[in-house]
C-alpha positions in Angstrom: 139.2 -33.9 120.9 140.9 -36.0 118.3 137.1 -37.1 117.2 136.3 -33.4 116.6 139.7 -32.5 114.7 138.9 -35.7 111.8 135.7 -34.5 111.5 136.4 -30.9 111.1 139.2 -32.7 108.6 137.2 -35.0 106.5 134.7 -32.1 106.2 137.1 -30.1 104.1 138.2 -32.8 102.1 137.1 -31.8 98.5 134.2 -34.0 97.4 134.1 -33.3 93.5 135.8 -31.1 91.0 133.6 -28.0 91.6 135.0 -27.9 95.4 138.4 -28.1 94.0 138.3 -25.2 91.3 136.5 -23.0 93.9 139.0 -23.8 96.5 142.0 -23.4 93.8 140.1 -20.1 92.9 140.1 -18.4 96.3 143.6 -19.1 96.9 144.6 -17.6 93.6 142.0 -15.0 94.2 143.2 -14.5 98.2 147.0 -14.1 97.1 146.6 -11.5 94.5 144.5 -9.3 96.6 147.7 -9.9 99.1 149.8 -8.8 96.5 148.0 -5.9 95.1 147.9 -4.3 99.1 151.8 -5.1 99.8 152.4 -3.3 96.2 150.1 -0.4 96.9 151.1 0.3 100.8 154.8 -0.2 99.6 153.7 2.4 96.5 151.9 4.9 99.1 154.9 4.3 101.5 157.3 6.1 99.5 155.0 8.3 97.7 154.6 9.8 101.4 158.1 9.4 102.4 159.1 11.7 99.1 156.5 14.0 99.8 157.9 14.4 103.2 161.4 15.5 101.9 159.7 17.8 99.9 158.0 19.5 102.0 160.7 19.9 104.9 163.2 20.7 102.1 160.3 23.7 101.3 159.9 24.9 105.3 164.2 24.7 105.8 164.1 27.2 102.3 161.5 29.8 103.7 162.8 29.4 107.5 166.4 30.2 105.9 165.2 33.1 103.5 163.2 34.6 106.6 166.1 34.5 109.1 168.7 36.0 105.9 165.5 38.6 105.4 165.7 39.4 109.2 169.1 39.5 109.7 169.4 41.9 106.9 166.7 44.4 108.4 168.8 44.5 111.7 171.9 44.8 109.7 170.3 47.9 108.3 168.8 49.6 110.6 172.0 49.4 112.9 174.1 50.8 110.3 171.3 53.3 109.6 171.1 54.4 113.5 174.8 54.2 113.8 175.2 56.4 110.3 172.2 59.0 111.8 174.8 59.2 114.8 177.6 60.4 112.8 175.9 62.7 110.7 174.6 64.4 114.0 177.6 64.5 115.5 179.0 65.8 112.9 176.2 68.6 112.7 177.4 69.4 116.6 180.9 70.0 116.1 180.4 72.1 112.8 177.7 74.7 114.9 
């Protein structure tokens, strides 16, 4: 086992300068594509998480002009039935 590991090892060692610059490379190259994601996700993270307050902010607005349009209609037409009332009874008792 030990055999394997130091030849796996000694196999990764650099042997000139060309192994190091490419190896020096895709680390540099590695950790900025790292970065670039984290800053994006992050980016898209709250982009989303705004757009969400948005749009509930949006559906809470027509959900309360809706009931306020609703409760107004039943306002009126009990006033309107209870004012149709009067006036008829009114009509009765003057005959």
């Amino acid at each position: 086992m030990r055999n394997k590991i130091a030849n796996y090892l000694e196999r990764l060692k650099p042997g000139g300068i060309q192994s190091t610059i490419m190896v020096a490379f895709s680390i540099i190259s590695v950790s900025i594509m790292l970065l670039t994601g984290i800053v994006m996700y992050m980016r898209f993270s709250n982009l989303s998480r705004q757009e969400m307050i948005k749009s509930t902010q949006k559906l809470m607005e027509q959900s309360k002009e809706s009931m306020e349009d609703y409760l107004m209609n039943t306002r009126d037409q009990y006033y309107m039935e209870g004012g149709m009332r009067v006036y008829n009874l009114k009509k009765r008792i003057q005959m």
